[in-house]
N, C-alpha and C positions, 0 to 999 in steps of 0.2 A: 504494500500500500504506500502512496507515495503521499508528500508533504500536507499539500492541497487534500487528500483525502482523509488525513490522519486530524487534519484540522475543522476540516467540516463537522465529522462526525464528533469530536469534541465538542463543537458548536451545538450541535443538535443533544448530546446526551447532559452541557452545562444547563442550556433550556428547558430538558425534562424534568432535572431537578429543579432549578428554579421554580417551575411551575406547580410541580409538584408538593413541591415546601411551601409553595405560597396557596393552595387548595388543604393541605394540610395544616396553616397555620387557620383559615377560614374556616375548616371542619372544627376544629379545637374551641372556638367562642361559639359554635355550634349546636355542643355539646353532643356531637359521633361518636358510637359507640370504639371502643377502644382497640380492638383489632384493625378495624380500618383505617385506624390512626397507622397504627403499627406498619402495616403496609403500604399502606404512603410514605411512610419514613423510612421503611426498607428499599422501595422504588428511589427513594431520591439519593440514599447512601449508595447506593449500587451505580447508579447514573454519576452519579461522584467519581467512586470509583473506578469507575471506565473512562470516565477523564482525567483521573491521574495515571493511569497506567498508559495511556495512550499522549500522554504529555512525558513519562519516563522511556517508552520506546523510543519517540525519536529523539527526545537527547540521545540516548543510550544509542542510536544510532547515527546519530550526528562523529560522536565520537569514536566509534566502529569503525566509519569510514573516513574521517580524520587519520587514524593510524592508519589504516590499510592505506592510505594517499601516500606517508610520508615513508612505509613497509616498501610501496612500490615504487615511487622515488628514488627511496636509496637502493633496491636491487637495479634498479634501470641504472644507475651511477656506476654501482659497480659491475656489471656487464658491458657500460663504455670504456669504464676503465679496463678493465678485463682485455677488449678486445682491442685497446688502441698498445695496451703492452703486449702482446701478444701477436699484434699484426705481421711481422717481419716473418715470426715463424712459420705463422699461418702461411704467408703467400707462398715462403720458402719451398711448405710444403705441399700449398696445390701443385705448384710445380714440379715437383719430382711424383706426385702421382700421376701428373700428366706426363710427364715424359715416361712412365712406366708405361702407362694404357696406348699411347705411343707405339711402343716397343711391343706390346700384344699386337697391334694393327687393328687397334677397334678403331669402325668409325666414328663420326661424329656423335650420330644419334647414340650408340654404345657407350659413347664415352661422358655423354649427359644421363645418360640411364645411371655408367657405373657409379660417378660422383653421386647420384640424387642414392644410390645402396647405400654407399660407406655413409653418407649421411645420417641414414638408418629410416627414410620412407620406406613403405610399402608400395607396392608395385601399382595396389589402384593408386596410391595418391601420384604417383610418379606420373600414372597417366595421362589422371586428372589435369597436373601441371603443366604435363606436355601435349595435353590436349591430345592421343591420342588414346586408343583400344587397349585395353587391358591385356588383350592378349598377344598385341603386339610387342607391349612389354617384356610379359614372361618371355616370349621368345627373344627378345634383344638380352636380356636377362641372362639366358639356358643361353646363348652365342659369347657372349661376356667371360661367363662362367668357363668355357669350353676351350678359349681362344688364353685364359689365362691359368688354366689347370686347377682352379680349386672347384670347392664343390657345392660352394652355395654362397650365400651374402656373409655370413658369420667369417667364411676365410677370407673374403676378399676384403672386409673390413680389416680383419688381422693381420693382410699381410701388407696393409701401409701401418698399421697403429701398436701393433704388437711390441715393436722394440721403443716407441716411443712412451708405453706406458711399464715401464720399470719398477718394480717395488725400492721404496727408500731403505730398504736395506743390504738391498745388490750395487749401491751406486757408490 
């Protein structure tokens, strides 16, 4: 429920009580008998109550999404930073998996398929992006696979990232 309706409906549940408290204050010089009273009073506490707790939600969400603003701020900071230190290696190493995929004689399309595997898409999404058939995929996929001797995406990942990912205790 958003701002505009978390406030309406305040509006409507402050005025039932109001109204309510005020036909309840008129029953009472009345002299109504005493149940009725009761739940008039019941109706107008509850109508309260749903205006406070609906005045606590959205603070309570105001400030949810205050942190979560400033959570995603600072990950977007450091994933620039991340990647602007990082860059050199990065390109270093598109490079040398393309001069590998090169060295297989994939072509073009092959070697936009291979990149989008080691990335770790799925084959529909690959296809998706390249706007072609799925099954055109698998098969540039299974040609990839065939032209580079491993035997699925799992090795062709490993066999650019396997020595880059070293445990800190071999180094």
């Amino acid at each position: 429920m958003n701002k505009k309706e978390r406030l309406i409906i305040s509006g409507i549940l402050l005025l039932i009580s109001l109204m309510t408290t005020f036909d309840l204050l008129t029953d009472l010089n009345e002299g109504v008998v005493w149940w009725h009273v009761a739940i008039e009073g019941c109706v107008a506490l509850i109508a309260l109550i749903g205006v406070y707790f609906l005045i606590k939600g959205t603070f309570t969400l105001r400030n949810s999404l205050k942190k979560e603003r400033e959570l995603s701020s600072k990950l977007t900071e450091e994933n620039s930073h991340w990647k602007e230190s990082s860059k050199k290696f990065l390109d270093g190493l598109s490079k040398s998996i393309d001069t590998q995929l090169d060295q297989w004689q994939l072509t073009k399309s092959e070697k936009e398929v291979a990149f989008l595997l080691i990335k770790g898409f799925s084959l529909k999404e690959i296809a998706e992006y390249r706007s072609t058939a799925e099954k055109t995929t698998r098969a540039q996929a299974t040609s990839i696979y065939a032209k580079s001797g491993v035997s699925g995406r799992s090795q062709l990942s490993a066999f650019f990232l396997e020595d880059l990912l070293i445990p800190q205790s071999e180094k």
